[in-house]
N, C-alpha and C positions, 0 to 999 in steps of 0.2 A: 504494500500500500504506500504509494506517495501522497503528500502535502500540499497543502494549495497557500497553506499558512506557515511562517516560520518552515519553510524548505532545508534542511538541514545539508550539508555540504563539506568537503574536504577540503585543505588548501593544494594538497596534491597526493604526496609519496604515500609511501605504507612500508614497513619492512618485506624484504623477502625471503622467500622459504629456505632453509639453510644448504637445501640442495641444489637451488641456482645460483646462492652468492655467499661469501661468507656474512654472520648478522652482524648486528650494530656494526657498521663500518662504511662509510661515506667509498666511493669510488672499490669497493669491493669487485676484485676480478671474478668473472663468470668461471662456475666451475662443469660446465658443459659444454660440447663444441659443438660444431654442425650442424644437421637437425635435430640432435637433442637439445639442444641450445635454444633453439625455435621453437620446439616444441612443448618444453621447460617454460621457455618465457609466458607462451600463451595460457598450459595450466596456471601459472603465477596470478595471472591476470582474471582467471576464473575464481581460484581462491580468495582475491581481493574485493573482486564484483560480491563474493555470497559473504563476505565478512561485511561488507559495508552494507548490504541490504538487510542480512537480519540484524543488525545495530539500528534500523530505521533512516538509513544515509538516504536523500532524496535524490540530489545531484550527484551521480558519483562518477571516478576520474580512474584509470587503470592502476592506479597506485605504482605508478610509473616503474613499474617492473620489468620491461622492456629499456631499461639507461642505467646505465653506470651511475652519471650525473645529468642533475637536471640542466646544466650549462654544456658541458664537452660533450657528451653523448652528441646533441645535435652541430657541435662546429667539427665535430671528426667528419663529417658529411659533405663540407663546404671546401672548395677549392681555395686556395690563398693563402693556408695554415699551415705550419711545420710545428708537428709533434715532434718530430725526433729532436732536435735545437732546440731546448728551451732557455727559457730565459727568467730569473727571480724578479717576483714582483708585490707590492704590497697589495695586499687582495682587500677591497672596502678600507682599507686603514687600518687594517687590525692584525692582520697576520701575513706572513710571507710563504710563498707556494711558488715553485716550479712550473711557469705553465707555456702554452704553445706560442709560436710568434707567428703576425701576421708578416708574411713577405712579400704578398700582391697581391689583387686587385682579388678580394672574395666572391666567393659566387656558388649558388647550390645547385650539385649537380644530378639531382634530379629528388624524389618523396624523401623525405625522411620521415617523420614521422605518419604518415596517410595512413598507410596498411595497417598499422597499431591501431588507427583511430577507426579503420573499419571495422576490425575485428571487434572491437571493443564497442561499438555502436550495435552490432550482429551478438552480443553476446550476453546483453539483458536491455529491459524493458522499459528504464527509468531515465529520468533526461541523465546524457553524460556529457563531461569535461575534459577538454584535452590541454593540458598546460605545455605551455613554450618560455624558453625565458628570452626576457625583455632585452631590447636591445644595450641599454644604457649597461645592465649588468653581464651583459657578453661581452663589451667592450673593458670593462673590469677583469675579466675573466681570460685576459690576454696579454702579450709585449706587441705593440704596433713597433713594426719595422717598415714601414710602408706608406700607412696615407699619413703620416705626423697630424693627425690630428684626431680626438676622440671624436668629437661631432663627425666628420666624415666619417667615421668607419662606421658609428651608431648608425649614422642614417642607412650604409651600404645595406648592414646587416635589416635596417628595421624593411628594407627592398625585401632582402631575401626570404625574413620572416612572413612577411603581408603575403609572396610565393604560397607558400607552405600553410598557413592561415586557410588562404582562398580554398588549397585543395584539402583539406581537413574537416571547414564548414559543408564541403561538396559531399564528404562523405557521411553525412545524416546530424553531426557533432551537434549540440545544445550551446554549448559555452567553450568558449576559449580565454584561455585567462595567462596571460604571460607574466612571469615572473619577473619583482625589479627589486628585490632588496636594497641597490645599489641607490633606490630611492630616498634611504633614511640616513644618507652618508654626504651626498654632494650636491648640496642645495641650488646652488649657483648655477649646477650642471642642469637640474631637475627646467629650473624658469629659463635657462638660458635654449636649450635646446632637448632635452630630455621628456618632455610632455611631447613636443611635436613628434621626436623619433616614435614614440610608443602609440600615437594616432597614426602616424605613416605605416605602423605595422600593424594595425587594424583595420587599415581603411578597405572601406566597399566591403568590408562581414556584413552577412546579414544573420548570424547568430549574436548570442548575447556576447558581448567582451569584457574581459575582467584583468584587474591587476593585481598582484598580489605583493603588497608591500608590507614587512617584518622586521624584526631584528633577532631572524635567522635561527639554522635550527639549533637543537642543544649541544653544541659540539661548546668545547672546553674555549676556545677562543672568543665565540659571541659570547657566552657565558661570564667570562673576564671583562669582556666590554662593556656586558652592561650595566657592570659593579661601576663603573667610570661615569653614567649616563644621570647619579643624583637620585633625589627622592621624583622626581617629576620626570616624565621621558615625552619633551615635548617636539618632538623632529615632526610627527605627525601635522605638527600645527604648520610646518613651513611648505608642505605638500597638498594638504587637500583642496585646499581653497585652488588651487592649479588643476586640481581633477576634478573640483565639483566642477568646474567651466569646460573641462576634457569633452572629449565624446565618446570616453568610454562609459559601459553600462555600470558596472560593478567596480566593487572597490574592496580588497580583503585586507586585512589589518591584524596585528594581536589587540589582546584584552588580556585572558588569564593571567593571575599572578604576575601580571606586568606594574610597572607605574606608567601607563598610559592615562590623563586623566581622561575618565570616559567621555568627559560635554567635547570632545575631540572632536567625535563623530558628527557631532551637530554641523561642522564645515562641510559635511560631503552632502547637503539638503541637494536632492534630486538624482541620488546615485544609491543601487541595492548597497547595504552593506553588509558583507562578509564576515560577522565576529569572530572573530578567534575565542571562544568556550576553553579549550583544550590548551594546558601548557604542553608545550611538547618536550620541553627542556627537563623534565622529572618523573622517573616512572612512579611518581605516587597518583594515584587512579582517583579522580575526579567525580563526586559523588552528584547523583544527579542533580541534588538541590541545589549544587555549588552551582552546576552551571546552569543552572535556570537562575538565579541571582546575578552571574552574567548577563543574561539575555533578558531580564527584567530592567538593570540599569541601563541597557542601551535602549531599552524601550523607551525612554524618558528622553529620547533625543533623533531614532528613528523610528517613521512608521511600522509598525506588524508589518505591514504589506512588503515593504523595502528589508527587513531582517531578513538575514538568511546564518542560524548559528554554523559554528565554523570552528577547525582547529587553527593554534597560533601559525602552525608553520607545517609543514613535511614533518613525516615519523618514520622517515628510511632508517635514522640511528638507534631508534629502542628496537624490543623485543616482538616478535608477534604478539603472544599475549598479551602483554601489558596495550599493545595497540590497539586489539581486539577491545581489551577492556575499558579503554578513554572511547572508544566510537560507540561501545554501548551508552557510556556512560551521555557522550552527547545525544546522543539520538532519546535517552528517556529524558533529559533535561530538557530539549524543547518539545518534547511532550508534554510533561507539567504545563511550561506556560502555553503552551497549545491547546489544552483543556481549558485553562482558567481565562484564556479571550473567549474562547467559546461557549463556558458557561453562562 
């Protein structure tokens, strides 16, 4: 059964089965080849359809079990990048990583994601989401050697994205919702040309479009960071007012155990909002009432109509279980307040 109210939803990841990837571990190598590999992926992807639907997930997303990561997975596809050379870089401001350099002119040579997104449109019955990350945050997620500038390369990429978008929407898709963490880090970048790259790589969708902007998942480095970030985490405040005016539809965000102050949300008036219910940064399991207390406070600033509860971020780095048990735990909490508008 789906929701016409409070639509409940994921920000994307889910962990995977220990026998397609090792757990809790970000860029985990595949330990299948070939067609088991393929084949592997796709049961993955079945396992996370039937965990999200009996949790009550409305919106649901492949638990992107078919990627490594949610940035490399899709630029290993793209012509212009050398993996083998890399290059140290500081990743958002916070930690240093090893990553690919661009050394010409990018370009995607031919679906990367599509065939995922059929399968996964073909493989249950409730609206689903296919996440892509954002351009601003793939250009983070590189060493330009090439166009010396971020705006250009943003824009090349948010071309190639909008590619890839257009044939995704084509394949039945509900929502597509691009990834920009890289949103609560470079404000200047965000007003200066980082709104426009992430409309250029939505334009002409005719599904819903969505962005999903965090402070990342539980890995030990954002975790560090956001001991740095004070009693108030108000980065939110210097971005939405840029997105309520966007023309994107949606807007994902954390709330859980964050210091977000919630009247946040009040800048995003005319845009769904995404709550983040679910910390993902702690495998302590989320009891329903806590996140219906979530989803109550933000009522006080968005319509029912416009709520959509939500986790803060991906849950590629916990356990299954414990994953399993925060998506129950979402799915009964906006139950509660789902009854109680409807009473």
């Amino acid at each position: 059964m789906t929701h016409s109210l409070l639509r409940t939803t994921i920000a994307g990841s889910l962990p995977k089965p220990a026998w397609l990837a090792e757990p809790n571990k970000l860029w985990a190598p595949w330990r299948l080849e070939g067609e088991s590999l393929a084949e592997g992926k796709r049961d993955a992807v079945r396992l996370a359809l039937r965990d999200q639907e009996r949790a009550g997930i409305d919106i649901v997303t492949d638990g992107e079990q078919t990627r490594r990561h949610f940035v490399t997975t899709f630029i290993e596809q793209l012509d212009g990048v050398d993996f083998a050379n890399r290059r140290t870089v500081r990743i958002r401001n916070r930690y240093d990583a090893d990553v690919p350099v661009v050394v010409g002119p990018v370009a995607r040579r031919g679906p990367v994601f599509v065939d995922d997104a059929a399968f996964l449109r073909g493989a249950t019955e409730r609206r689903v989401k296919v996440t892509l990350p954002g351009p601003m945050t793939m250009v983070d997620t590189l060493y330009d050697a090439h166009y010396g500038s971020r705006e250009k390369l943003a824009l090349a990429f948010a071309d190639i994205l909008n590619e890839e978008a257009r044939a995704i929407a084509a394949a039945g898709v509900d929502v597509i919702q691009f990834d920009e963490p890289a949103f609560n880090v470079y404000f200047d970048e965000v007003r200066d040309w980082g709104i426009a790259a992430l409309e250029r790589a939505a334009a002409g969708l005719t599904c819903t479009t969505a962005v999903h902007i965090c402070y990342g998942y539980g890995i030990k480095a954002n975790i560090e960071w956001k001991k740095t970030l004070g009693s108030e985490w108000r980065q939110y405040e210097q971005t939405f007012p840029r997105l309520a005016a966007s023309s994107i539809d949606q807007v994902s965000l954390e709330c859980a155990h964050s210091h977000v102050p919630i009247d946040l949300i009040g800048l995003l008036e005319g845009k769904d909002v995404l709550v983040g219910a679910i910390d993902v940064a702690s495998d302590r399991i989320e009891t329903p009432e806590e996140v219906a207390d979530v989803i109550r406070a933000a009522l006080k600033f968005v319509p029912a109509a416009r709520l959509l509860p939500c986790t803060n971020c991906g849950m590629v780095p916990l356990s299954r279980d414990i994953a399993r048990r925060k998506l129950a735990a979402l799915g009964a909490g906006a139950a509660l307040v789902r009854r109680e508008l409807t009473s």
